[in-house]
C-alpha atoms as one frame of an Amber mdcrd trajectory, in Angstrom:
protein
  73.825 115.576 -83.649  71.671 114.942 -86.813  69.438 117.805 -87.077  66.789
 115.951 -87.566  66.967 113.776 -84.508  68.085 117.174 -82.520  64.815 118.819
 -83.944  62.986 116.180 -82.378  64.532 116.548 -78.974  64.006 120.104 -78.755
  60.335 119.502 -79.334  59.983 116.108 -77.391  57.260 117.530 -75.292  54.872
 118.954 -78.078  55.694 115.598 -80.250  55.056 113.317 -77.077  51.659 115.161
 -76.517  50.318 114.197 -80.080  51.367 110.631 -79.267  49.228 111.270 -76.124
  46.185 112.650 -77.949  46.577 109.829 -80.789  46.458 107.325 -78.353  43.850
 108.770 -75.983  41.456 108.545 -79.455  42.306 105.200 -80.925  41.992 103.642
 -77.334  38.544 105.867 -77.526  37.445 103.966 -80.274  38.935 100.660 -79.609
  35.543  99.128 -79.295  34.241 100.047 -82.276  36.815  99.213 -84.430  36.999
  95.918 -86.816  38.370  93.642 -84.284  40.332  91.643 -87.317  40.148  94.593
 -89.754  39.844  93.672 -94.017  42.406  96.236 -94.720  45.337  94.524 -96.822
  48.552  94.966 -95.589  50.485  97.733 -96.942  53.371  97.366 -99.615  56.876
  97.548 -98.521  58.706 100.937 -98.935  62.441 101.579 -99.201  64.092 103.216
 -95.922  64.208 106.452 -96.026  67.745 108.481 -96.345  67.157 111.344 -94.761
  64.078 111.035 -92.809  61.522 113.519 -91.780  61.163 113.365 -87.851  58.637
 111.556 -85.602  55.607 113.282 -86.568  56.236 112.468 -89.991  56.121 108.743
 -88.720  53.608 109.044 -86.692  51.074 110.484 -89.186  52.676 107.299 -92.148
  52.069 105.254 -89.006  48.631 106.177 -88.561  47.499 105.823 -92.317  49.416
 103.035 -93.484  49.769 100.301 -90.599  46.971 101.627 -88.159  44.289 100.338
 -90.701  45.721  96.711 -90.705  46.217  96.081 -86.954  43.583  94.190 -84.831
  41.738  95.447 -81.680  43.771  92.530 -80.168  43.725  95.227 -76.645  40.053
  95.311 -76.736  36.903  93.699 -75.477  36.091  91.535 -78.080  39.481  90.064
 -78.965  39.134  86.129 -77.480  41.554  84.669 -79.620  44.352  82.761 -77.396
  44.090  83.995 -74.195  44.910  87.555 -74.803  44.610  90.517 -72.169  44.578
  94.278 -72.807  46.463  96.886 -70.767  44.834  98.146 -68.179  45.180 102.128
 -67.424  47.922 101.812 -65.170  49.205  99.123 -66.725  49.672 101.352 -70.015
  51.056 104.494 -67.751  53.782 102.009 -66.407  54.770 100.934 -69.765  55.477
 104.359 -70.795  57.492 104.944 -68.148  59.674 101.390 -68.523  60.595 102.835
 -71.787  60.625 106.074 -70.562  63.211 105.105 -67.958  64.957 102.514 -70.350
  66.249 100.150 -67.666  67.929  97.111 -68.162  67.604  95.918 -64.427  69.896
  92.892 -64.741  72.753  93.425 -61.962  73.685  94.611 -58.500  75.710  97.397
 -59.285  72.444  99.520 -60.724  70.007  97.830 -58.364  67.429  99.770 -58.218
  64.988  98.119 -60.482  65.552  94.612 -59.208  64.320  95.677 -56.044  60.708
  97.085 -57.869  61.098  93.467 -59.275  61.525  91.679 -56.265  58.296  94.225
 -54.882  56.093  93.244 -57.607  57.411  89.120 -57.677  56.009  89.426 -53.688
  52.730  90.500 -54.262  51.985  88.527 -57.583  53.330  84.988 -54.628  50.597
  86.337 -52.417  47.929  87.226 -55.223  48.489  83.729 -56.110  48.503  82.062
 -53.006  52.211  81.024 -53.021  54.513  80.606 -50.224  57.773  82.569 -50.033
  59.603  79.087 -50.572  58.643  80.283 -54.288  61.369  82.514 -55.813  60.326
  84.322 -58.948  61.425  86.217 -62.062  60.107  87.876 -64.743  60.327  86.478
 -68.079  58.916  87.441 -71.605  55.942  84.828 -71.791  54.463  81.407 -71.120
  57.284  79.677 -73.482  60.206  80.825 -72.239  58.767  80.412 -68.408  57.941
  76.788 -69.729  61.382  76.370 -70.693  62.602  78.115 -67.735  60.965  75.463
 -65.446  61.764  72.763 -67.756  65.749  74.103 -67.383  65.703  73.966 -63.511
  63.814  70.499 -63.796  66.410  69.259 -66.271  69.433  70.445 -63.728  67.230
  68.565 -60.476  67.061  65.296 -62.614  71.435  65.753 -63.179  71.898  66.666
 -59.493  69.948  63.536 -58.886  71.633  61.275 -61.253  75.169  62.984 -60.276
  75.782  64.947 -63.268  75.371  68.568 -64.189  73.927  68.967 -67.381  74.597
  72.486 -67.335  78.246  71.925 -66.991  78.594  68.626 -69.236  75.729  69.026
 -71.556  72.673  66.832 -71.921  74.235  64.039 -73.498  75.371  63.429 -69.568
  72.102  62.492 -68.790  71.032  60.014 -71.213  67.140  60.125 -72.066  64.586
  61.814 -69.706  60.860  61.240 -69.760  58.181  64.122 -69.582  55.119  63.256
 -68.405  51.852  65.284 -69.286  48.161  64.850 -70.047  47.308  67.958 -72.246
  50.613  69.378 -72.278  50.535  73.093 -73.719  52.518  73.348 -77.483  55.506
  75.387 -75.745  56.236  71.950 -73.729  57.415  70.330 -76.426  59.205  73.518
 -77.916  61.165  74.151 -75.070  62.275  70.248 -74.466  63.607  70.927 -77.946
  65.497  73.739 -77.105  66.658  71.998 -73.799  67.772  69.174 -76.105  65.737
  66.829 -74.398  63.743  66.862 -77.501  60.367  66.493 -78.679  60.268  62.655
 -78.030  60.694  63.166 -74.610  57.184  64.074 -73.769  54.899  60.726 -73.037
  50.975  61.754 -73.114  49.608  60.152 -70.102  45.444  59.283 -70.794  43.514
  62.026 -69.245  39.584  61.533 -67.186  37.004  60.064 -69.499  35.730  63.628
 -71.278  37.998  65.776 -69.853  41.188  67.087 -70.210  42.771  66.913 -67.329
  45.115  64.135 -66.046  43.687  60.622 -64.786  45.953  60.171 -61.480  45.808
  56.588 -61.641  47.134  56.760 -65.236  49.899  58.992 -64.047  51.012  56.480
 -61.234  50.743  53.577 -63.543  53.164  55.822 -66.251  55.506  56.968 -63.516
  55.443  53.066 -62.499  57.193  52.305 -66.227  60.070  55.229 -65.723  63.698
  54.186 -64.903  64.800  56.933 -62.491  63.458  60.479 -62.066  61.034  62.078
 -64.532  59.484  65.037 -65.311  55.479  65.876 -64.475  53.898  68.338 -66.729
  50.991  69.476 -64.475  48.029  72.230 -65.786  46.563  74.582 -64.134  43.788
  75.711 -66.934  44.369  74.150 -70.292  43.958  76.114 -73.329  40.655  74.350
 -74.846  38.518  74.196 -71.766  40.371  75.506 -68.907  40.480  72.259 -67.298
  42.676  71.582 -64.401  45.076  68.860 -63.008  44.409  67.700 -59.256  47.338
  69.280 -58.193  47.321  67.785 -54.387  46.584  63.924 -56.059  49.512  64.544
 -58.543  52.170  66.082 -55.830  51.024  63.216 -53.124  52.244  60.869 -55.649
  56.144  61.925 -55.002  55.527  59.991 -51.776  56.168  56.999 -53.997  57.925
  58.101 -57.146  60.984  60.553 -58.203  59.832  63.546 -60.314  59.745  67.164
 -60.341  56.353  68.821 -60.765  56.231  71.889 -62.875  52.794  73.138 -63.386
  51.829  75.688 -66.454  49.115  77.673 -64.972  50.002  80.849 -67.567  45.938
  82.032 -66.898  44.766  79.169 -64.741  46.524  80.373 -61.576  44.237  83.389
 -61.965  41.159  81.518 -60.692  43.199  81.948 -57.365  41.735  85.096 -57.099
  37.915  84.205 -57.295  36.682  82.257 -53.687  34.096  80.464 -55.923  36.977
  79.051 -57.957  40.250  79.187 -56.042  39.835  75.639 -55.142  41.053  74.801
 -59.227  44.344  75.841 -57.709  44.642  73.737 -54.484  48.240  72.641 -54.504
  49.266  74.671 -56.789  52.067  75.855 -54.046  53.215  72.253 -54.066  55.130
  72.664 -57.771  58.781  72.423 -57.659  58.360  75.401 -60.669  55.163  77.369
 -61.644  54.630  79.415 -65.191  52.103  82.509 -64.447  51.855  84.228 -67.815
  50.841  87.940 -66.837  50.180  89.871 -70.351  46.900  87.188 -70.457  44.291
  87.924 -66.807  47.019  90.410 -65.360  46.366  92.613 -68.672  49.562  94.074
 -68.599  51.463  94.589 -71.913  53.426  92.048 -74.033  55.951  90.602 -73.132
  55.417  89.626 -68.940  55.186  86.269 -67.728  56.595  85.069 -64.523  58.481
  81.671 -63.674  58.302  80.855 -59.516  60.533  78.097 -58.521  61.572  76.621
 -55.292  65.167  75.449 -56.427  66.751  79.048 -57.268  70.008  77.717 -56.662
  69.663  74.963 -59.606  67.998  78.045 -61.653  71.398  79.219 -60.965  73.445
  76.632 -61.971  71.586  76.597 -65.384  71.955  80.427 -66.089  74.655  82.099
 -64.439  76.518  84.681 -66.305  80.434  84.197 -65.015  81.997  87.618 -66.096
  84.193  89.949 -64.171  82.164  92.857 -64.501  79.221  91.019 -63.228  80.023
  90.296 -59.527  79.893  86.988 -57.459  76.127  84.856 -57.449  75.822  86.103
 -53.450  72.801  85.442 -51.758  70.353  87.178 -53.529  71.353  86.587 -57.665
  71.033  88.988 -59.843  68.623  88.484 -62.820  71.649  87.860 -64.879  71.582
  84.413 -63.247  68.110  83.366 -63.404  66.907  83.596 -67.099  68.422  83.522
 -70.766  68.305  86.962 -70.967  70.683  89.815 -69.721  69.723  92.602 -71.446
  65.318  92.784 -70.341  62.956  95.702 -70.063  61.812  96.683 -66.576  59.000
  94.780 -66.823  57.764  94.465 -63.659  57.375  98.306 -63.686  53.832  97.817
 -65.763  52.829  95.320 -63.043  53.146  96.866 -60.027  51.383  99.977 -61.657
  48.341  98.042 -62.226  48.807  95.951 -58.957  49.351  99.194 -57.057  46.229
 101.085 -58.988  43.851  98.620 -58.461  44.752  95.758 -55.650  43.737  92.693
 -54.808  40.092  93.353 -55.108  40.203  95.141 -58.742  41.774  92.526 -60.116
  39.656  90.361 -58.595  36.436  91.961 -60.018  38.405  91.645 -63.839  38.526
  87.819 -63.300  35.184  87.534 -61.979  34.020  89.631 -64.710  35.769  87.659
 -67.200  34.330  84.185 -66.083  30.829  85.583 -66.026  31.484  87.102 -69.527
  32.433  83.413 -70.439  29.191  81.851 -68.490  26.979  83.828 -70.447  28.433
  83.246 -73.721  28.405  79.326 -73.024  24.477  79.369 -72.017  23.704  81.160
 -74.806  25.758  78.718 -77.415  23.667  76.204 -75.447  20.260  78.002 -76.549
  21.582  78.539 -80.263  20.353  76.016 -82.667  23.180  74.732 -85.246  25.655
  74.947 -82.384  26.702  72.265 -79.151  29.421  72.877 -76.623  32.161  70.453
 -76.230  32.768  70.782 -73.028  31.135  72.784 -69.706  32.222  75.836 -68.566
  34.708  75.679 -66.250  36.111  79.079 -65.848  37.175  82.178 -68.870  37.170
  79.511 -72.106  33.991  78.603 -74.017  34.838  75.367 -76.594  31.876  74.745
 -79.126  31.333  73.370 -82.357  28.536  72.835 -84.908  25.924  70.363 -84.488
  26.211  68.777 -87.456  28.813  68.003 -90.081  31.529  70.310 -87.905  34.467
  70.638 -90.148  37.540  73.239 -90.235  36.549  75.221 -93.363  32.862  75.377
 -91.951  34.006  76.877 -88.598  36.728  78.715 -89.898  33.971  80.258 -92.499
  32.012  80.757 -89.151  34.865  82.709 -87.646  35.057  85.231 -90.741  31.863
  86.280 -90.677  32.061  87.511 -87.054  35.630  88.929 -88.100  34.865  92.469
 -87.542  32.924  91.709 -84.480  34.818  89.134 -82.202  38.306  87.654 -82.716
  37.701  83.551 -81.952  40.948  80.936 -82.843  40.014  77.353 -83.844  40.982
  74.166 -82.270  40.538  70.651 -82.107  39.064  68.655 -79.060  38.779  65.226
 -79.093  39.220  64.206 -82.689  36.455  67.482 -83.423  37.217  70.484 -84.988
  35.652  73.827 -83.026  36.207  77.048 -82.255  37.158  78.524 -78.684  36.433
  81.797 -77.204  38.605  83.035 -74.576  37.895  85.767 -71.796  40.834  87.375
 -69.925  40.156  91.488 -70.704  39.592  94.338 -68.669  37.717  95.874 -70.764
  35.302  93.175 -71.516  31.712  92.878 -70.765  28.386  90.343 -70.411  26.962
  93.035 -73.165  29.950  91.505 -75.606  29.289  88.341 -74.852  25.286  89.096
 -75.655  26.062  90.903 -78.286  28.547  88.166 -80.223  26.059  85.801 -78.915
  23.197  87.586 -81.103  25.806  87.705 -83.648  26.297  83.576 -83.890  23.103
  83.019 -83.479  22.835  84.725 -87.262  25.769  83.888 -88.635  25.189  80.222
 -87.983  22.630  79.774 -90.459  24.954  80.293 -92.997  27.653  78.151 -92.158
């Protein structure tokens, strides 16, 4: 063994105990660091020949890179819709890596079965019946894509081909269907090969975001054969939501398959003042639930539900000797892209286990209130207009007057060390979006950052 690397081993405990202690004080300080520090990034250096052991990297680590990351796992990171780790959460992750499972197969089962655990109480936080079979997957994309696979398979077994066995080209064009469709739609019908083009934008309710019904029946009218509906549960610029229940009654009378992205919507499900956003959402033929956003475990954890795991199947099954027949229960092997996958589950059902129901619970209703306060406050700051209510953890606003993208994003800077916010477009009007989905968060950041625009503003 490299004496070096047999150095390290031999002192493992001692060396994992200063990771420990580093940790315990930058998550310490997390709040009070620059959320998007000024720190340029570092030059490249040449890899080292004979290297100098872990706390040699750790201590580079810590005064090259450190400086240069963002507080993206703190409270005042709303960029995206980004989550933080919660204390269980990070204690699970440790021990995935710890453990170093690859928990794709039968023969070492072990992990598949904390999998299929944690998959059955993430159905029943969400509301979902146990006609939904899920896996874990790395993120809202590939469980997108995932749903979008299974779809593409139901529109072949419908049309009498198997796209899966006789490629796409079997199937002739397809049409997608979608109001506000989220940017990984698209990507993944390009990686499908249904392609970009696929995707028809279907008019959405005057001011809103979400789907017009009547629009959607008139669209599916126009379609030659079954389609594709692109439902959301929580779109990314106001966290506005489909009528699930008006869009799934509407297979009565047309062919589709209804595959809803609710990566952070679904989480309303666990406030009684907003689980209603999420009637029908049980009704989907496939479901993305991203869980490194409102779950606040780490990245990468997202889960894709399903109620046709047999066409998941047919899309992904890994035919190798070694590997063992489908059988009743498939392997994980069969039901995503990957093979080789972290335990992921492990960091979920550390947090689920730690906290329940009801602490997760308080972390949404935290986070909408957190987003409530920010928006009335916007509302009371002169120079600035919301561009759309409230409706659960994303606040949308713009300037009052003369709102362009250099102004906001010169807005943005100036709060750079403070609060993380991404810019968007709504309507034909550029803006900027705060999003709420950390543990850590509280209505004193949203004060706070309120106080904050409120000054900044007058500059911009």
């Amino acid at each position: 063994m490299h004496p070096t690397l047999a150095a390290d081993r031999d002192e493992l405990p001692k060396l994992l105990r200063a990771v420990q202690e580093h940790s315990a004080d930058l998550l310490g300080h997390l709040a009070e660091r620059p959320v998007v520090p000024p720190a340029p990034v570092p030059e490249p250096t040449a890899l080292p020949v004979p290297g100098e052991g872990l706390r040699a990297a750790l201590e580079e680590f810590s005064a090259r890179w450190e400086p240069t990351l963002s507080a993206s796992a703190g409270p005042r990171y709303w960029g995206f819709v980004t989550g933080g780790v919660t204390p269980a959460a990070l204690a699970g992750d440790w021990l995935t890596a710890t453990w170093d499972q690859n928990s794709f197969t039968s023969l070492d089962a072990a992990g598949q079965h904390l999998e299929r655990q944690t998959i059955a109480w993430l159905r029943t936080l969400f509301g979902l019946s146990d006609d939904h079979q899920g896996t874990f997957v790395s993120g809202a994309t590939m469980s997108n894509t995932v749903g979008l696979a299974i779809a593409r398979e139901w529109i072949g077994e419908r049309t009498g081909v198997s796209p899966a066995e006789n490629g796409v080209g079997a199937l002739g064009p397809v049409t997608v269907l979608s109001g506000t469709a989220h940017s990984s739609v698209p990507k993944g019908l390009s990686m499908l090969g249904l392609g970009r083009r696929a995707l028809v934008t279907v008019p959405t309710s005057p001011g809103r975001e979400c789907v017009d019904p009547a629009a959607l029946e008139l669209a599916l009218r126009e379609v030659d054969g079954p389609c594709i509906v692109v439902a959301n549960a929580g779109t990314v610029n106001t966290a506005d939501f489909d009528d699930l229940r008006a869009i799934a009654a509407l297979r009565e009378r047309h062919d589709f398959w209804l595959h809803v992205d609710a990566a952070f919507g679904a989480f309303a499900a666990l406030s009684p003042a907003h689980a209603h956003l999420c009637d029908g959402l049980d009704l989907a033929d496939s479901i993305c639930i991203d869980l490194h956003k409102w779950l606040n475990v780490p990245y990468d954890s997202a889960l894709q539900f399903t109620r046709r795991p047999d066409l998941q199947t047919a899309v992904f099954q890994n035919a190798a000797a070694y590997l063992g027949p489908l059988g009743d229960t498939p392997d994980s092997a069969h039901l995503t892209p990957e093979n080789s996958r972290r335990l992921r589950a492990l960091a979920a059902w550390f947090t689920l286990r730690a906290y329940g129901r009801d602490g997760h619970r308080e972390i949404t209703e935290r986070c909408i209130a957190c987003t409530r306060a920010l928006g009335e406050a916007i509302e009371g700051i002169p120079g600035l207009r919301l561009l759309a209510p409230v409706r659960l953890n994303v606040v949308c606003f713009t300037l009052s007057a003369g709102p362009t993208a250099e102004r906001l994003a010169a807005l943005s800077e100036r709060l750079a060390g403070e609060a993380f916010l991404t810019p968007t477009v709504l309507n034909g009007v550029p803006a900027l979006r705060a999003a709420f989905s950390n543990w850590r968060t509280t209505e004193a950041d949203a004060h706070h950052i309120a106080g904050s625009l409120r000054a900044a503003v007058r500059h911009a």
